[in-house]
C-alpha positions in Angstrom: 69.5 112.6 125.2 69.2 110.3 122.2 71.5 112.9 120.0 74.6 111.9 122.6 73.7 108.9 122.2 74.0 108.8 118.4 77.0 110.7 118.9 78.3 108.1 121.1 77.6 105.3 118.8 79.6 106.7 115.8 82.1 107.7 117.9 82.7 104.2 119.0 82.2 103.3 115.2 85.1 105.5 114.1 86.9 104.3 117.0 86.7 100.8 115.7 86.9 100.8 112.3 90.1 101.2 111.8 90.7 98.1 114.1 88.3 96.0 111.4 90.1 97.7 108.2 93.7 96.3 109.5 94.5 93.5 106.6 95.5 90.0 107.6 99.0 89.0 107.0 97.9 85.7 106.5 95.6 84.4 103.3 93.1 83.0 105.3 89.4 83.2 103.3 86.9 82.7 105.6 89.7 82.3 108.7 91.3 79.5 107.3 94.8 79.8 106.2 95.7 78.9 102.7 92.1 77.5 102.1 92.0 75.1 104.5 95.1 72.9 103.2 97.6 71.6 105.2 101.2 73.1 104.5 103.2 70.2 106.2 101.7 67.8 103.4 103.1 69.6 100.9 106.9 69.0 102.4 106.0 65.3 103.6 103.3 64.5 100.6 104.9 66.7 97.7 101.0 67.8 96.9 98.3 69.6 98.2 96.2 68.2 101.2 93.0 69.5 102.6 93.2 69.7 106.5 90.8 68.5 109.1 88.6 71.2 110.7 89.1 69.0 114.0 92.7 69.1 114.0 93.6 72.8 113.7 96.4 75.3 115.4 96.0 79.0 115.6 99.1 80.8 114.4 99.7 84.4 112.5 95.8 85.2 113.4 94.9 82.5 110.8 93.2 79.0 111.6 95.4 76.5 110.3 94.5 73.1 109.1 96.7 69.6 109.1 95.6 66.3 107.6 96.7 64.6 111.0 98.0 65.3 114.4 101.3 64.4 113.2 101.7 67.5 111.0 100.0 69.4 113.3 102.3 68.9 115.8 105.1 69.8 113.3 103.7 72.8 112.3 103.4 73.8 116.0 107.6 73.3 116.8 108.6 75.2 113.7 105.8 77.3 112.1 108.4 79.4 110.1 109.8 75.8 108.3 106.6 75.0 107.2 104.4 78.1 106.5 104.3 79.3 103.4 105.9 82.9 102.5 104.3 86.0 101.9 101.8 84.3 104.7 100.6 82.5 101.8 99.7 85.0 99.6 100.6 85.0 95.5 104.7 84.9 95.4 104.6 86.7 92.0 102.0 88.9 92.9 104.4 89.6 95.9 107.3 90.3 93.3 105.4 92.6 92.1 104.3 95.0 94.6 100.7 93.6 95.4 98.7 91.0 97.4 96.9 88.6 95.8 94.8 85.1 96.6 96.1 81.7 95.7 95.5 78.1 94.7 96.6 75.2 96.4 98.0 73.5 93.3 100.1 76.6 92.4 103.3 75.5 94.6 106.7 75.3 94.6 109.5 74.6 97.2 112.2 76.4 96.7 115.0 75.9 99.3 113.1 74.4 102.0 110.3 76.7 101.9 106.9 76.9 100.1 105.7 79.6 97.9 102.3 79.6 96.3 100.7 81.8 93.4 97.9 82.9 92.3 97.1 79.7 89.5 99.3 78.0 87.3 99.5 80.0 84.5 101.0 82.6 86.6 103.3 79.6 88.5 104.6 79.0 85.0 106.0 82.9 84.6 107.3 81.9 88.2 109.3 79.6 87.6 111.1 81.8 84.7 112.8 83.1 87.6 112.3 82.0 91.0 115.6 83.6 92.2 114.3 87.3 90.8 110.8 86.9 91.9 111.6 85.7 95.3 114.7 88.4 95.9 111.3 91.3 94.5 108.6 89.8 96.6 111.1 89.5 100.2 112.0 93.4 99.5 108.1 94.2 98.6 106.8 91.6 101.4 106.9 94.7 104.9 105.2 97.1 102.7 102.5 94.8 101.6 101.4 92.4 104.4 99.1 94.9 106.2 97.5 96.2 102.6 94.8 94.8 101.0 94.6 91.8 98.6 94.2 93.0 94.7 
């Protein structure tokens, strides 16, 4: 009896693993996309904002926060104006073929839409060529979302 029921149990393990393994599409550490700052703010404030934990919005499988209700509620009519590509992961990293984390005050807007990277060191070889990197990262961004970060 209790070898089914060890058989059982990692049966429903292998069953579920791969479930747990799937990568988020969003950069969201600790559920909380882009670190917990608000992407409206960096449209309507030109800088980085932390959001409020009490005024939030689920979107992309990611907690989003907003510095007020107000962006919140912007964020809610048109999540695709204001969240940032790659589901906020590295641009450049995206360029080049791989997932990687970012920094809130690594950000550019580049025709009406934010991109973020890794730090600014690597924001500075960004902006050699925004046009290239972006045109790499959209071809490399299907293949990429569901992997891993680097």
């Amino acid at each position: 009896m209790k070898s089914h029921t060890l058989h059982l149990i990692v049966l429903l393990l292998l069953a579920v693993t791969p479930v747990l393994a799937q990568k988020s599409p969003v950069f969201a550490p600790d559920g909380k996309a882009i670190r917990g700052y608000d992407p409206v703010a960096y449209f309507t404030d030109g800088k980085p904002v932390p959001g409020n934990p009490a005024i939030s919005y689920t979107y992309e499988g990611a907690e989003w926060l907003f510095a007020s209700e107000k962006n919140r509620d912007a964020f809610k009519a048109a999540p695709e104006k204001y969240a940032p590509q790659y589901g906020g992961y590295c641009a450049f990293g995206a360029s080049r073929g791989y997932k990687a984390p970012t920094e809130a005050d690594a950000w550019s807007i580049v025709d009406g839409k934010l991109y973020l990277n890794y730090n600014q060191k690597v924001r500075t070889e960004w902006n050699k060529d925004q046009p290239g990197y972006i045109k790499k990262a959209d071809a490399n961004w299907l293949q990429i979302k569901g992997k891993d970060t680097k």
